[in-house]
PDB file of N, CA, C and O in Angstrom:
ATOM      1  N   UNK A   1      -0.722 -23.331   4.696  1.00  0.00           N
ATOM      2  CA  UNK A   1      -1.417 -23.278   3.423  1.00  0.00           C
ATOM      3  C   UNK A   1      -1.009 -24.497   2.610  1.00  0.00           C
ATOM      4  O   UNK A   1       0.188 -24.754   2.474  1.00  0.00           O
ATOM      5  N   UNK A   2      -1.976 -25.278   2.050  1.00  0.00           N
ATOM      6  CA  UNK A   2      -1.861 -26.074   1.214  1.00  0.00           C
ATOM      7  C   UNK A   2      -2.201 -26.156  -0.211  1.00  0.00           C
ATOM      8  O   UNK A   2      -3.171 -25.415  -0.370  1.00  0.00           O
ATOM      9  N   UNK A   3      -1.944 -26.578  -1.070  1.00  0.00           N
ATOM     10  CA  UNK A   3      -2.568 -26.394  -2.694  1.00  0.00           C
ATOM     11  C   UNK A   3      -2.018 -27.777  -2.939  1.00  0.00           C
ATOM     12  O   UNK A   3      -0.872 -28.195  -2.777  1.00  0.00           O
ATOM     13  N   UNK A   4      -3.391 -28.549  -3.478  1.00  0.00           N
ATOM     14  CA  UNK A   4      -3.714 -30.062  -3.445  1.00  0.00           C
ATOM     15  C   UNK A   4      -4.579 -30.398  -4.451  1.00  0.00           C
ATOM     16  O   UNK A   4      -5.224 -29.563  -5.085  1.00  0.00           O
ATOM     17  N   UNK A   5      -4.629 -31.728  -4.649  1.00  0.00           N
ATOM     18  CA  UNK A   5      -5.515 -32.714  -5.706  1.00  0.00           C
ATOM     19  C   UNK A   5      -6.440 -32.776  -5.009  1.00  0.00           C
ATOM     20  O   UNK A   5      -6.560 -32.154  -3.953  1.00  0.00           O
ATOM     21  N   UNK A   6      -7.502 -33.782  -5.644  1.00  0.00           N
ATOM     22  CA  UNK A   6      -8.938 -34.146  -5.221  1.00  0.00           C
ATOM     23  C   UNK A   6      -8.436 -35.270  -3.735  1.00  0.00           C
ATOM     24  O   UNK A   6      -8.893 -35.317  -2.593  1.00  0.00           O
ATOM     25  N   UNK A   7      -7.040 -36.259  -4.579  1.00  0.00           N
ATOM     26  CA  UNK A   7      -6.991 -37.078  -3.719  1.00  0.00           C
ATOM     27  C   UNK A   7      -6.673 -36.709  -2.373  1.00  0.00           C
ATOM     28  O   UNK A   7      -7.434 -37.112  -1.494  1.00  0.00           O
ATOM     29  N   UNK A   8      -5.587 -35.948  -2.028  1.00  0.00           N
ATOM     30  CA  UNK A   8      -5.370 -35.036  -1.252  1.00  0.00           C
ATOM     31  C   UNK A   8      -6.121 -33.943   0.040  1.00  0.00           C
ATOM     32  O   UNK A   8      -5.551 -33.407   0.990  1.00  0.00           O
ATOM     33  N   UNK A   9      -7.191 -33.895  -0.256  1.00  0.00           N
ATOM     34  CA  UNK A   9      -7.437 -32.508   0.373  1.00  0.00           C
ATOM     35  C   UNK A   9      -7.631 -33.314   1.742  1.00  0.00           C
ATOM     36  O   UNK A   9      -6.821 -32.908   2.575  1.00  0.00           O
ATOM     37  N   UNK A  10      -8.142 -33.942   2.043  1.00  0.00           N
ATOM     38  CA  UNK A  10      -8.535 -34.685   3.233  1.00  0.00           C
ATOM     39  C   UNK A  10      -7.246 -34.614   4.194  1.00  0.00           C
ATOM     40  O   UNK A  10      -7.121 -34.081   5.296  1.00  0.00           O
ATOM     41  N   UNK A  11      -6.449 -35.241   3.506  1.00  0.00           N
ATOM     42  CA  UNK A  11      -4.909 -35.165   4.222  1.00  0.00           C
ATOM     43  C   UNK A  11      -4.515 -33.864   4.983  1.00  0.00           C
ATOM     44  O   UNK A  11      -4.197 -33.770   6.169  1.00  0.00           O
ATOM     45  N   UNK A  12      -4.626 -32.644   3.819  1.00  0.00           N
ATOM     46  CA  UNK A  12      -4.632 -31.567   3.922  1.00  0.00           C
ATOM     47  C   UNK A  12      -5.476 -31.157   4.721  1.00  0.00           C
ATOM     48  O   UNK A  12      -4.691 -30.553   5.452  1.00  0.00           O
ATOM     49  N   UNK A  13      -6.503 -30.984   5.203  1.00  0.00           N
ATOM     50  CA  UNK A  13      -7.477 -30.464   6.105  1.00  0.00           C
ATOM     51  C   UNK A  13      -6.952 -31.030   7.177  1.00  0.00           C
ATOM     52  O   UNK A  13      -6.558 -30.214   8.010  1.00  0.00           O
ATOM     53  N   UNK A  14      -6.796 -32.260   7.474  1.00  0.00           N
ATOM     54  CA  UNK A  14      -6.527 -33.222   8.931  1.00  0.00           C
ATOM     55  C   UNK A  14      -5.131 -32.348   8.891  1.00  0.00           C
ATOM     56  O   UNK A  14      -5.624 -31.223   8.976  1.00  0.00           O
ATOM     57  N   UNK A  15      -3.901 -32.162   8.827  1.00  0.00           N
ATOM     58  CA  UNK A  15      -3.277 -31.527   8.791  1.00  0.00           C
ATOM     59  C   UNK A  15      -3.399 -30.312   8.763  1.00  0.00           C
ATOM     60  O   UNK A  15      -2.200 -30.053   8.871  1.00  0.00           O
ATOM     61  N   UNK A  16      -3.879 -29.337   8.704  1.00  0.00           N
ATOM     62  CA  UNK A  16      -4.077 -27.793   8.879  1.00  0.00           C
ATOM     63  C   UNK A  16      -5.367 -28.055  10.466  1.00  0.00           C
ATOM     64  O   UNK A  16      -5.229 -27.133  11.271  1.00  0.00           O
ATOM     65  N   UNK A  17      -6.086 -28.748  10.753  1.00  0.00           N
ATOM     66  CA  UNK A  17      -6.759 -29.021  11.881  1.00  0.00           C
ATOM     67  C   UNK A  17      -5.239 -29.068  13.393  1.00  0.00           C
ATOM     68  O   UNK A  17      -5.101 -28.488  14.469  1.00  0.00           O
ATOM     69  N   UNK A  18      -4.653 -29.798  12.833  1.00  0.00           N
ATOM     70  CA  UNK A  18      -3.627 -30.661  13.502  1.00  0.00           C
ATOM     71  C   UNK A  18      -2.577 -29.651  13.680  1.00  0.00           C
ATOM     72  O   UNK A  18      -1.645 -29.894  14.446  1.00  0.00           O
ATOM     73  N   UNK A  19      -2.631 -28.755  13.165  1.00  0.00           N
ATOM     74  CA  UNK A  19      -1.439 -27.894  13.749  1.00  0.00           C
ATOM     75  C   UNK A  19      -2.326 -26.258  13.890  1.00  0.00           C
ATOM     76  O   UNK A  19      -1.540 -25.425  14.342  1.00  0.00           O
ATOM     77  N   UNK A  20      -3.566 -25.726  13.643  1.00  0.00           N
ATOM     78  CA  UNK A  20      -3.755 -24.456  13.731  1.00  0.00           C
ATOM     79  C   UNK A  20      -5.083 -24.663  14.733  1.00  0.00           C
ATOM     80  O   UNK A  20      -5.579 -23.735  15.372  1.00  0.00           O
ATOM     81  N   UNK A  21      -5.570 -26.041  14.757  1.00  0.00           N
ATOM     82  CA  UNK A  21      -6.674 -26.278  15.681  1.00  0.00           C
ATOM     83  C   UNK A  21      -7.820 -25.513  15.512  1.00  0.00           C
ATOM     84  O   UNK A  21      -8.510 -25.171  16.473  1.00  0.00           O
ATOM     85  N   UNK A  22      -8.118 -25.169  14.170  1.00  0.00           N
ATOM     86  CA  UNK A  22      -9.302 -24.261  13.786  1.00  0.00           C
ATOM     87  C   UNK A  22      -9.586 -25.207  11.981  1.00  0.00           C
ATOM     88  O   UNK A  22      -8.653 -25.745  11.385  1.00  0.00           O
ATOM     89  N   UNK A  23     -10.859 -25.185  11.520  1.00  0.00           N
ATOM     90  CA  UNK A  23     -11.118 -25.665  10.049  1.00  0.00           C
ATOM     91  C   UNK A  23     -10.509 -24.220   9.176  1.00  0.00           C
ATOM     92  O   UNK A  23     -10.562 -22.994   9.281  1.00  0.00           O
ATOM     93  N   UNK A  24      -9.834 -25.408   8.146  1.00  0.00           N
ATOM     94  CA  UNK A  24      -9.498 -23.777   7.376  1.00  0.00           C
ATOM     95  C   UNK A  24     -10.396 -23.538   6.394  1.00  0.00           C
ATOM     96  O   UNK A  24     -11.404 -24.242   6.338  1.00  0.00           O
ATOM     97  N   UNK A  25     -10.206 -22.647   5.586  1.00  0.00           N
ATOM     98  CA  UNK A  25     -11.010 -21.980   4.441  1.00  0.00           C
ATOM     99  C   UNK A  25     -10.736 -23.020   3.332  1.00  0.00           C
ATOM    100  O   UNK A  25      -9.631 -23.554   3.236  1.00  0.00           O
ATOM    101  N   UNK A  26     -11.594 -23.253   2.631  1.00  0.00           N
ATOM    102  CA  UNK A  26     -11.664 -24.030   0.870  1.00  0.00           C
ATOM    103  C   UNK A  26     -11.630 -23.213  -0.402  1.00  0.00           C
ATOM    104  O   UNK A  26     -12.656 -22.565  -0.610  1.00  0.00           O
ATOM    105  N   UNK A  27     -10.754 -23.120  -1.211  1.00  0.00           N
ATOM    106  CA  UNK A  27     -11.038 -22.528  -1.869  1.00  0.00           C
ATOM    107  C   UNK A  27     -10.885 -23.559  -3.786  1.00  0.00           C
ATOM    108  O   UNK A  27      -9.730 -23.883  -4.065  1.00  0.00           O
ATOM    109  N   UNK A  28     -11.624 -23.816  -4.493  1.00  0.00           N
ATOM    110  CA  UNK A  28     -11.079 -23.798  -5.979  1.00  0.00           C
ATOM    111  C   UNK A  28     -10.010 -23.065  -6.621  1.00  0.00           C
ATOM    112  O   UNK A  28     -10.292 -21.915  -6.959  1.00  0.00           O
ATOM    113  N   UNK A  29      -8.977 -23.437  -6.835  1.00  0.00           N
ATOM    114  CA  UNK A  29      -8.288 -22.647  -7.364  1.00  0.00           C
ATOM    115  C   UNK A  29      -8.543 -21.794  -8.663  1.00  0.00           C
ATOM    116  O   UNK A  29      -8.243 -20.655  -9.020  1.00  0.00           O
ATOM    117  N   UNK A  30      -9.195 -22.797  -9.182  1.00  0.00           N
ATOM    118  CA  UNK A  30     -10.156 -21.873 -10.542  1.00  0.00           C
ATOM    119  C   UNK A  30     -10.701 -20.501 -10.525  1.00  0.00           C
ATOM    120  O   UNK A  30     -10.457 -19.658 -11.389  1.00  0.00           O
ATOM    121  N   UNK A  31     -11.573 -20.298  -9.331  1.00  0.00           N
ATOM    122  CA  UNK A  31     -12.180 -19.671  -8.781  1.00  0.00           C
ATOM    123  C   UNK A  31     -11.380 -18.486  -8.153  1.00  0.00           C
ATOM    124  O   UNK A  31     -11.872 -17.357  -8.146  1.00  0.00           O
ATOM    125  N   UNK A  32     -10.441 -18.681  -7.749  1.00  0.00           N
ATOM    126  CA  UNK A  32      -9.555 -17.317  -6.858  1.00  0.00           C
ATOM    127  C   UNK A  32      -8.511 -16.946  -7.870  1.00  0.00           C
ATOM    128  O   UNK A  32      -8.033 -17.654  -8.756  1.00  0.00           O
ATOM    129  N   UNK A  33      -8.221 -15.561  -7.531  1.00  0.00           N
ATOM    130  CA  UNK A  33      -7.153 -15.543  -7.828  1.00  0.00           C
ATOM    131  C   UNK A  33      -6.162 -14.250  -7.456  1.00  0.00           C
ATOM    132  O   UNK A  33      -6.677 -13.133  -7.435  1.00  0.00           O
ATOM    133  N   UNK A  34      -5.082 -14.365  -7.234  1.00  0.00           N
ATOM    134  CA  UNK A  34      -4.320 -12.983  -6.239  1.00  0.00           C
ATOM    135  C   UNK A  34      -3.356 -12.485  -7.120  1.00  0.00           C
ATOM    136  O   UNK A  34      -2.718 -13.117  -7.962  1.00  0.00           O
ATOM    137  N   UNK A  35      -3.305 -11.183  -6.825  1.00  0.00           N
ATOM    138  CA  UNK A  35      -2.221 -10.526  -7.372  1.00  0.00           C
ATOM    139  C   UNK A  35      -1.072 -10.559  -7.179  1.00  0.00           C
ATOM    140  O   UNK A  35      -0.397  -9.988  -8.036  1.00  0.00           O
ATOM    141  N   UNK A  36      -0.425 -11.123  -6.173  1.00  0.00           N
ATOM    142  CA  UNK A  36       0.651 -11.201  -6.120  1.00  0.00           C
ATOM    143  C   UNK A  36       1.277 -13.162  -5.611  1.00  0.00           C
ATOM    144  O   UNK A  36       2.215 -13.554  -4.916  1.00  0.00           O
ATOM    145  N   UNK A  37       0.037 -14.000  -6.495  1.00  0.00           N
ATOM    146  CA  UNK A  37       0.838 -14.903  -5.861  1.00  0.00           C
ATOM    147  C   UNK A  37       0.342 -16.206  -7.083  1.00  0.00           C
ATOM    148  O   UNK A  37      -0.822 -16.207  -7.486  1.00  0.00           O
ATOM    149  N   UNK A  38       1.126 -17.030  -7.477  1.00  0.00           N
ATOM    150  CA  UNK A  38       0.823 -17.863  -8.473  1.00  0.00           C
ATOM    151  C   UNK A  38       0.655 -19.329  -8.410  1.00  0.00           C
ATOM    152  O   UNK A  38       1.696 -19.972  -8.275  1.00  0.00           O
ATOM    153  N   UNK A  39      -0.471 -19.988  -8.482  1.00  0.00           N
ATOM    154  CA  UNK A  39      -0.682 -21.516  -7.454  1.00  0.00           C
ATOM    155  C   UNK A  39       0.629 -22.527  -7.826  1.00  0.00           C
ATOM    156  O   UNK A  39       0.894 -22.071  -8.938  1.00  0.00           O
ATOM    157  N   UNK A  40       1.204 -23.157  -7.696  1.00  0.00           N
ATOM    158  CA  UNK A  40       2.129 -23.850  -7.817  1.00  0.00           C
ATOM    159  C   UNK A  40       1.322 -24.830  -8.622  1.00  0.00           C
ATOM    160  O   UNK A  40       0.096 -24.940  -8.613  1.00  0.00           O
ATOM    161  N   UNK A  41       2.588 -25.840  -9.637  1.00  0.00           N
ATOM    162  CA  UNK A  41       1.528 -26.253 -10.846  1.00  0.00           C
ATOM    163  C   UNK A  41       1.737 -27.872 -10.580  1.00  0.00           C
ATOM    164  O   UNK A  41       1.638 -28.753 -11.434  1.00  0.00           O
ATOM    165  N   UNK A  42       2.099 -28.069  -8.965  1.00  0.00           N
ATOM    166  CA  UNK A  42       1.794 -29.368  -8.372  1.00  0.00           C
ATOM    167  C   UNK A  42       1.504 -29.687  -7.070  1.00  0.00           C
ATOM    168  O   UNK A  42       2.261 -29.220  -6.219  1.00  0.00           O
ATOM    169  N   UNK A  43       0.504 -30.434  -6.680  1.00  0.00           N
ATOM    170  CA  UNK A  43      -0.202 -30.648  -4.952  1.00  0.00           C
ATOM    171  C   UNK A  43       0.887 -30.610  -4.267  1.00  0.00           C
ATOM    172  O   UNK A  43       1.953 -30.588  -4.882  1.00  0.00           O
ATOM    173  N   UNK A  44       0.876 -30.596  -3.121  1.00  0.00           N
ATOM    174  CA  UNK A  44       2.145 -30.396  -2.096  1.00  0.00           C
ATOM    175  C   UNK A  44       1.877 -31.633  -1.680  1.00  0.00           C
ATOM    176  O   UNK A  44       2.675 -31.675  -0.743  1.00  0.00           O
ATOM    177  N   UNK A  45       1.329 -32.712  -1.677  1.00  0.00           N
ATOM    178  CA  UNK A  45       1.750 -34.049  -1.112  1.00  0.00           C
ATOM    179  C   UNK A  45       2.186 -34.926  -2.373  1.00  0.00           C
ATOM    180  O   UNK A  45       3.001 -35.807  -2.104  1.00  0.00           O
ATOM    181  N   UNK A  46       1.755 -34.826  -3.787  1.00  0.00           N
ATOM    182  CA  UNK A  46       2.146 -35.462  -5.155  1.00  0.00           C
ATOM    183  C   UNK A  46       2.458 -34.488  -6.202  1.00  0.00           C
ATOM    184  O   UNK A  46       2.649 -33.272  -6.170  1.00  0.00           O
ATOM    185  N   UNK A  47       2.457 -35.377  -7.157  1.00  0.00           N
ATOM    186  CA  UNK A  47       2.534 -34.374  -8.781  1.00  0.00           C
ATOM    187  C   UNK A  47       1.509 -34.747  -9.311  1.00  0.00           C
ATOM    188  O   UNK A  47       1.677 -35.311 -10.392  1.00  0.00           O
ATOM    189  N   UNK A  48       0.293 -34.628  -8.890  1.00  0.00           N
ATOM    190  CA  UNK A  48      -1.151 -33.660 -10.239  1.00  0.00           C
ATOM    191  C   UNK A  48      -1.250 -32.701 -10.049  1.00  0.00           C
ATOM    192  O   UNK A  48      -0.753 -32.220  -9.031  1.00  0.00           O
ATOM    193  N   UNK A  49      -1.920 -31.978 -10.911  1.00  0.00           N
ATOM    194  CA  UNK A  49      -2.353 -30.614 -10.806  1.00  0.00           C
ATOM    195  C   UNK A  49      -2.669 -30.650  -9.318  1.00  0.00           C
ATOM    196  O   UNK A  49      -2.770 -31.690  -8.667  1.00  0.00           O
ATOM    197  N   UNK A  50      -2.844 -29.193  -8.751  1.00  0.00           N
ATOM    198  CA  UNK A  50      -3.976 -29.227  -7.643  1.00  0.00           C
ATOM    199  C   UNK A  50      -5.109 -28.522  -8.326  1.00  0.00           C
ATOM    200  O   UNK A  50      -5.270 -27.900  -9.376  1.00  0.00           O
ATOM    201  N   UNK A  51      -6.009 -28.969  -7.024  1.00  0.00           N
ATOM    202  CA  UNK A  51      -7.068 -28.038  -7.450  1.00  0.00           C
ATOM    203  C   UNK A  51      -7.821 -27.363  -6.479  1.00  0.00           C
ATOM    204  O   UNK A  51      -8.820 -26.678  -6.700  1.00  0.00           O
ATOM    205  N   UNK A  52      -7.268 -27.599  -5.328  1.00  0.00           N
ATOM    206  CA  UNK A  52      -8.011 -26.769  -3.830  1.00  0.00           C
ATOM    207  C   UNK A  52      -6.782 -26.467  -3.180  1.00  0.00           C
ATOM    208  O   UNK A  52      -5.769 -27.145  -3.011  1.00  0.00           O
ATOM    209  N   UNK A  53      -7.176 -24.958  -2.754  1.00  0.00           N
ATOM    210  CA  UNK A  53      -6.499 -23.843  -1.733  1.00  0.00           C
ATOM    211  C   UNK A  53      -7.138 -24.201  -0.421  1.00  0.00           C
ATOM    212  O   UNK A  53      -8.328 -24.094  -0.125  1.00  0.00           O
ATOM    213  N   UNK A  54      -6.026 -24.697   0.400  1.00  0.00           N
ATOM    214  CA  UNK A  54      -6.572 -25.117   1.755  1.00  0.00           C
ATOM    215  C   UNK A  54      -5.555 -23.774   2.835  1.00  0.00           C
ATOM    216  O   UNK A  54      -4.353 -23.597   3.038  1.00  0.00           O
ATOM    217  N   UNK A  55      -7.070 -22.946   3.382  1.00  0.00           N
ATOM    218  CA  UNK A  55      -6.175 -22.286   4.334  1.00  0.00           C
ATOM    219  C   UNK A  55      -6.418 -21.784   5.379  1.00  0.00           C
ATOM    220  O   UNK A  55      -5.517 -21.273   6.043  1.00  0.00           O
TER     221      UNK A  55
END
């Protein structure tokens, strides 16, 4: 699972390809949201916001 910037997601996809060998799901983070889990309030490859749930 990834949570990423705009610049980012690409990275992120080629990477989730690259190790699960299936496309993952897209999500807006805006858009979702779970009860028991809170998006982290920086991309996992930098520090901007993210803004896509890669999973």
């Amino acid at each position: 699972m990834y949570v990423v910037c705009a610049d980012h997601l690409e990275e992120a996809i080629d990477e989730f390809v690259d190790i699960y060998e299936t496309p993952p799901d897209l999500y807006e983070l805006e858009s979702v949201s779970f009860t028991d889990w809170s998006a982290p309030s920086h991309c996992t490859f930098c520090n901007k916001p993210p803004i896509y749930l890669v999973v």
